[in-house]
C-alpha positions, 0 to 999 in steps of 0.5 A: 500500500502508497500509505505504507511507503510513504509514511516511511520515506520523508518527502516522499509525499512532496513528489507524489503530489505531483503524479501524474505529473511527475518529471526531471524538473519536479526532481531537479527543482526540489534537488536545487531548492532543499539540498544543493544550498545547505550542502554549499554551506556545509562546505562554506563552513566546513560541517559535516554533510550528515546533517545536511541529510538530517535536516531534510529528512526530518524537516519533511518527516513533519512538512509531508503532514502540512501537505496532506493536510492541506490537500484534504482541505482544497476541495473547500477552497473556492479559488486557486484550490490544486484538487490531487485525486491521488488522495482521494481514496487516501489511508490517512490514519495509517499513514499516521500511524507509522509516521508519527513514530518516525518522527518522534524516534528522529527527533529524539536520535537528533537531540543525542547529537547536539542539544543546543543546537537541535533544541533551536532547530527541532523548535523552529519545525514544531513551529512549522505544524501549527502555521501549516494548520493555520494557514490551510484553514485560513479563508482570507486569501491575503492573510494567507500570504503570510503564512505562506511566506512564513512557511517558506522561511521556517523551512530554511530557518530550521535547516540552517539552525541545525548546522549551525545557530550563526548561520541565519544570516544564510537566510539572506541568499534566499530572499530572491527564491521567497519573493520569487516563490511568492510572486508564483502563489499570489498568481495562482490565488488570483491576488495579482495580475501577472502571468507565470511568462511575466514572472519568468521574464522579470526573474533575471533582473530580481537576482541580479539586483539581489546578487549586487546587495549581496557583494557588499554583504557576503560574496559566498550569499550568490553561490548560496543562492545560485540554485534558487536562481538554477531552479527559477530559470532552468527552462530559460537556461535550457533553451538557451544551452538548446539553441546554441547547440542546434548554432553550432551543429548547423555551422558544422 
Protein backbone atom coordinates (compact mmCIF):
# COMPACT_ATOMS: atom_id res chain seq x y z
CA UNK A 1 0.00 0.00 0.00
CA UNK A 2 1.46 4.04 -1.10
CA UNK A 3 0.39 4.57 2.85
CA UNK A 4 3.00 2.38 3.90
CA UNK A 5 5.79 3.95 1.86
CA UNK A 6 5.07 6.96 2.00
CA UNK A 7 4.76 7.15 5.75
CA UNK A 8 8.35 5.65 5.65
CA UNK A 9 10.28 7.54 3.34
CA UNK A 10 10.38 11.66 4.35
CA UNK A 11 9.44 13.98 1.44
CA UNK A 12 8.13 11.33 -0.36
CA UNK A 13 4.65 12.97 -0.24
CA UNK A 14 6.26 16.12 -1.53
CA UNK A 15 6.57 14.14 -5.01
CA UNK A 16 3.87 12.04 -5.02
CA UNK A 17 1.56 15.18 -5.02
CA UNK A 18 2.58 15.57 -8.46
CA UNK A 19 1.98 12.35 -10.01
CA UNK A 20 0.81 12.07 -12.68
CA UNK A 21 2.65 14.82 -13.49
CA UNK A 22 5.98 13.78 -12.31
CA UNK A 23 9.14 14.93 -14.32
CA UNK A 24 13.00 15.56 -14.38
CA UNK A 25 12.03 19.03 -13.32
CA UNK A 26 9.88 18.39 -10.41
CA UNK A 27 13.21 16.30 -9.19
CA UNK A 28 15.58 18.89 -10.12
CA UNK A 29 13.68 21.89 -8.56
CA UNK A 30 13.48 20.03 -5.10
CA UNK A 31 17.35 18.73 -5.50
CA UNK A 32 18.30 22.54 -6.14
CA UNK A 33 15.72 24.13 -3.61
CA UNK A 34 16.08 21.57 -0.37
CA UNK A 35 19.61 20.41 -0.85
CA UNK A 36 22.05 21.92 -3.00
CA UNK A 37 22.13 25.21 -0.94
CA UNK A 38 22.84 23.89 2.52
CA UNK A 39 25.46 21.27 1.14
CA UNK A 40 27.33 24.66 -0.22
CA UNK A 41 27.04 25.66 3.02
CA UNK A 42 28.05 22.85 4.77
CA UNK A 43 31.10 23.04 2.59
CA UNK A 44 31.35 27.19 3.10
CA UNK A 45 31.75 26.47 6.98
CA UNK A 46 33.40 23.09 6.91
CA UNK A 47 30.22 20.79 8.58
CA UNK A 48 29.52 17.60 8.18
CA UNK A 49 27.34 16.65 5.15
CA UNK A 50 25.40 14.38 7.82
CA UNK A 51 23.26 16.98 8.85
CA UNK A 52 22.52 18.43 5.83
CA UNK A 53 20.91 14.85 5.16
CA UNK A 54 19.17 15.03 8.69
CA UNK A 55 17.81 18.34 8.38
CA UNK A 56 15.79 17.21 5.36
CA UNK A 57 14.85 14.14 6.23
CA UNK A 58 13.36 15.46 9.50
CA UNK A 59 12.19 18.79 8.09
CA UNK A 60 9.76 16.77 5.99
CA UNK A 61 9.09 13.69 8.09
CA UNK A 62 6.85 17.00 9.51
CA UNK A 63 6.42 19.07 6.47
CA UNK A 64 4.81 15.91 4.18
CA UNK A 65 1.76 16.34 7.33
CA UNK A 66 1.12 20.03 6.19
CA UNK A 67 0.95 18.73 2.55
CA UNK A 68 -1.70 16.32 3.27
CA UNK A 69 -3.47 18.18 5.43
CA UNK A 70 -3.68 20.87 3.01
CA UNK A 71 -4.68 18.60 0.10
CA UNK A 72 -7.75 17.41 2.22
CA UNK A 73 -8.85 20.92 2.96
CA UNK A 74 -8.61 22.32 -1.16
CA UNK A 75 -11.72 20.89 -2.19
CA UNK A 76 -13.23 23.82 0.28
CA UNK A 77 -11.20 26.29 -1.11
CA UNK A 78 -13.14 28.50 -3.91
CA UNK A 79 -10.23 29.91 -5.82
CA UNK A 80 -6.99 28.97 -6.90
CA UNK A 81 -7.68 25.44 -4.88
CA UNK A 82 -4.91 22.40 -6.76
CA UNK A 83 -7.52 19.28 -6.35
CA UNK A 84 -4.79 15.96 -6.30
CA UNK A 85 -7.14 12.84 -6.65
CA UNK A 86 -4.37 10.71 -5.56
CA UNK A 87 -5.68 11.27 -2.18
CA UNK A 88 -8.93 10.76 -2.73
CA UNK A 89 -9.07 7.05 -1.65
CA UNK A 90 -6.03 8.08 0.89
CA UNK A 91 -5.32 5.80 4.01
CA UNK A 92 -4.63 8.99 6.31
CA UNK A 93 -4.67 7.01 9.61
CA UNK A 94 -2.14 4.64 8.57
CA UNK A 95 -0.17 6.94 7.29
CA UNK A 96 -0.09 8.35 10.69
CA UNK A 97 0.43 5.53 12.28
CA UNK A 98 3.80 4.68 11.03
CA UNK A 99 4.84 8.26 10.57
CA UNK A 100 4.33 9.80 13.89
CA UNK A 101 6.52 7.00 15.30
CA UNK A 102 9.22 8.02 12.84
CA UNK A 103 9.23 11.45 13.59
CA UNK A 104 9.11 11.09 17.39
CA UNK A 105 12.50 8.37 17.03
CA UNK A 106 14.16 11.07 14.55
CA UNK A 107 13.76 13.77 16.96
CA UNK A 108 14.84 12.04 19.80
CA UNK A 109 18.25 10.48 17.75
CA UNK A 110 18.77 14.37 16.68
CA UNK A 111 18.59 15.61 20.33
CA UNK A 112 21.68 12.66 21.15
CA UNK A 113 23.53 14.96 18.79
CA UNK A 114 23.93 18.38 19.99
CA UNK A 115 21.39 19.94 22.42
CA UNK A 116 21.92 23.30 21.88
CA UNK A 117 21.55 23.00 18.54
CA UNK A 118 18.89 20.55 17.74
CA UNK A 119 16.94 22.44 20.57
CA UNK A 120 16.54 25.54 18.29
CA UNK A 121 16.14 23.51 15.18
CA UNK A 122 13.60 20.99 16.49
CA UNK A 123 11.69 24.07 17.94
CA UNK A 124 11.63 26.07 14.60
CA UNK A 125 9.92 22.63 12.71
CA UNK A 126 7.32 22.37 15.86
CA UNK A 127 6.54 25.91 14.99
CA UNK A 128 6.03 24.99 11.36
CA UNK A 129 2.84 22.24 12.30
CA UNK A 130 0.61 24.83 13.88
CA UNK A 131 1.12 27.75 10.82
CA UNK A 132 0.93 24.91 8.47
CA UNK A 133 -2.98 24.29 10.27
CA UNK A 134 -3.20 27.73 10.31
CA UNK A 135 -2.61 28.78 7.04
CA UNK A 136 -4.73 25.74 5.44
CA UNK A 137 -7.66 26.92 7.47
CA UNK A 138 -7.18 30.33 6.80
CA UNK A 139 -10.29 31.68 4.19
CA UNK A 140 -8.90 35.07 3.91
CA UNK A 141 -6.81 34.86 0.85
CA UNK A 142 -4.43 37.89 1.83
CA UNK A 143 -3.98 36.76 5.29
CA UNK A 144 -2.53 33.67 3.77
CA UNK A 145 0.17 35.32 2.07
CA UNK A 146 1.60 35.44 5.38
CA UNK A 147 1.50 32.26 6.42
CA UNK A 148 2.54 31.07 3.20
CA UNK A 149 5.85 33.28 3.20
CA UNK A 150 6.20 32.30 6.67
CA UNK A 151 6.07 28.87 5.87
CA UNK A 152 8.69 29.16 3.50
CA UNK A 153 11.17 30.91 5.91
CA UNK A 154 10.67 28.45 8.76
CA UNK A 155 11.65 25.81 6.17
CA UNK A 156 15.10 27.31 5.88
CA UNK A 157 15.37 28.78 9.37
CA UNK A 158 15.22 25.15 10.65
CA UNK A 159 17.74 23.82 8.21
CA UNK A 160 20.19 26.23 8.83
CA UNK A 161 19.77 26.31 12.93
CA UNK A 162 20.55 22.80 12.62
CA UNK A 163 24.01 23.27 11.10
CA UNK A 164 24.96 25.89 12.90
CA UNK A 165 22.72 28.88 15.23
CA UNK A 166 25.34 31.56 13.48
CA UNK A 167 24.28 30.75 10.05
CA UNK A 168 20.98 32.51 9.87
CA UNK A 169 22.02 35.36 8.08
CA UNK A 170 22.38 32.41 5.14
CA UNK A 171 18.71 33.28 5.06
CA UNK A 172 19.56 36.27 3.03
CA UNK A 173 20.63 34.17 -0.19
CA UNK A 174 17.11 33.31 -0.34
CA UNK A 175 15.08 36.24 -0.28
CA UNK A 176 15.29 36.05 -4.37
CA UNK A 177 13.61 32.48 -4.31
CA UNK A 178 10.98 33.77 -1.32
CA UNK A 179 9.91 36.92 -3.35
CA UNK A 180 10.02 34.73 -6.39
CA UNK A 181 8.26 31.80 -4.79
CA UNK A 182 5.55 34.17 -3.63
CA UNK A 183 5.02 36.11 -6.87
CA UNK A 184 4.00 32.45 -8.19
CA UNK A 185 1.42 31.96 -5.06
CA UNK A 186 -0.12 35.14 -5.50
CA UNK A 187 -0.66 34.33 -9.09
CA UNK A 188 -2.43 31.07 -8.73
CA UNK A 189 -4.73 32.61 -5.91
CA UNK A 190 -5.85 35.30 -8.35
CA UNK A 191 -4.31 38.18 -5.93
CA UNK A 192 -2.18 39.97 -8.58
CA UNK A 193 -2.29 40.02 -12.04
CA UNK A 194 0.74 38.65 -13.61
CA UNK A 195 1.24 35.70 -15.55
CA UNK A 196 3.93 32.76 -14.99
CA UNK A 197 5.62 34.32 -18.79
CA UNK A 198 5.94 37.96 -16.76
CA UNK A 199 7.46 36.44 -13.54
CA UNK A 200 9.77 34.32 -15.71
CA UNK A 201 10.97 37.37 -17.94
CA UNK A 202 11.22 39.54 -14.70
CA UNK A 203 13.42 36.84 -12.57
CA UNK A 204 16.71 37.59 -14.21
CA UNK A 205 16.67 41.03 -13.28
CA UNK A 206 15.36 40.48 -9.46
CA UNK A 207 18.56 38.18 -8.73
CA UNK A 208 20.86 40.44 -10.20
CA UNK A 209 19.57 43.10 -8.22
CA UNK A 210 19.71 40.99 -5.46
CA UNK A 211 23.17 39.40 -6.27
CA UNK A 212 24.60 43.48 -6.28
CA UNK A 213 23.42 43.74 -2.48
CA UNK A 214 24.97 40.57 -1.67
CA UNK A 215 28.91 41.71 -2.67
CA UNK A 216 28.95 44.12 -0.14
CA UNK A 217 27.33 41.65 2.32
CA UNK A 218 28.82 38.33 1.87
CA UNK A 219 30.02 37.20 -1.60
CA UNK A 220 29.71 33.43 -0.78
CA UNK A 221 25.42 34.67 -0.49
CA UNK A 222 25.48 34.39 -4.63
CA UNK A 223 26.83 30.95 -4.54
CA UNK A 224 24.30 30.01 -1.69
CA UNK A 225 21.68 31.41 -3.87
CA UNK A 226 22.72 30.41 -7.05
CA UNK A 227 20.33 27.10 -7.05
CA UNK A 228 17.33 29.25 -6.35
CA UNK A 229 18.49 31.10 -9.22
CA UNK A 230 19.10 27.40 -11.09
CA UNK A 231 15.55 26.39 -10.44
CA UNK A 232 13.81 29.54 -11.34
CA UNK A 233 15.39 29.92 -14.91
CA UNK A 234 16.47 26.49 -15.53
CA UNK A 235 13.80 26.40 -18.57
CA UNK A 236 15.12 29.69 -19.72
CA UNK A 237 18.65 28.27 -19.25
CA UNK A 238 17.85 25.00 -21.09
CA UNK A 239 16.70 26.93 -24.25
CA UNK A 240 19.45 28.98 -24.26
CA UNK A 241 22.00 25.71 -23.86
CA UNK A 242 19.48 24.42 -26.77
CA UNK A 243 19.90 26.89 -29.42
CA UNK A 244 23.25 27.49 -29.01
CA UNK A 245 23.98 23.79 -29.79
CA UNK A 246 21.33 23.44 -32.98
CA UNK A 247 24.02 27.05 -33.63
CA UNK A 248 26.95 25.07 -33.74
CA UNK A 249 25.77 21.86 -35.17
CA UNK A 250 24.13 23.72 -38.41
CA UNK A 251 27.57 25.66 -38.65
CA UNK A 252 29.04 22.15 -38.88
Amino acid sequence: MKEIFLGLVPGSVFLYRYTPKFSLGTVSGLFLMEIMPFLIISFIESISLIYVLIGFLLLYSVYDLGYLDNDSKAGQEKIGATIRNQFSKFNYKLFFLIRIPLIAYAFIYVTTMNVAISGLSLGTILAIIPVFILHNRLENRMLRISTFIALNNLKIIARLLLLSPLLGYYLLSAIPHLFIKSLHYMNTKGLIAIDDACIKAITLPIYIGFFCGFIFIDPWLIVVSTPYFINHTKSILFGIILNKSKFFIEKD
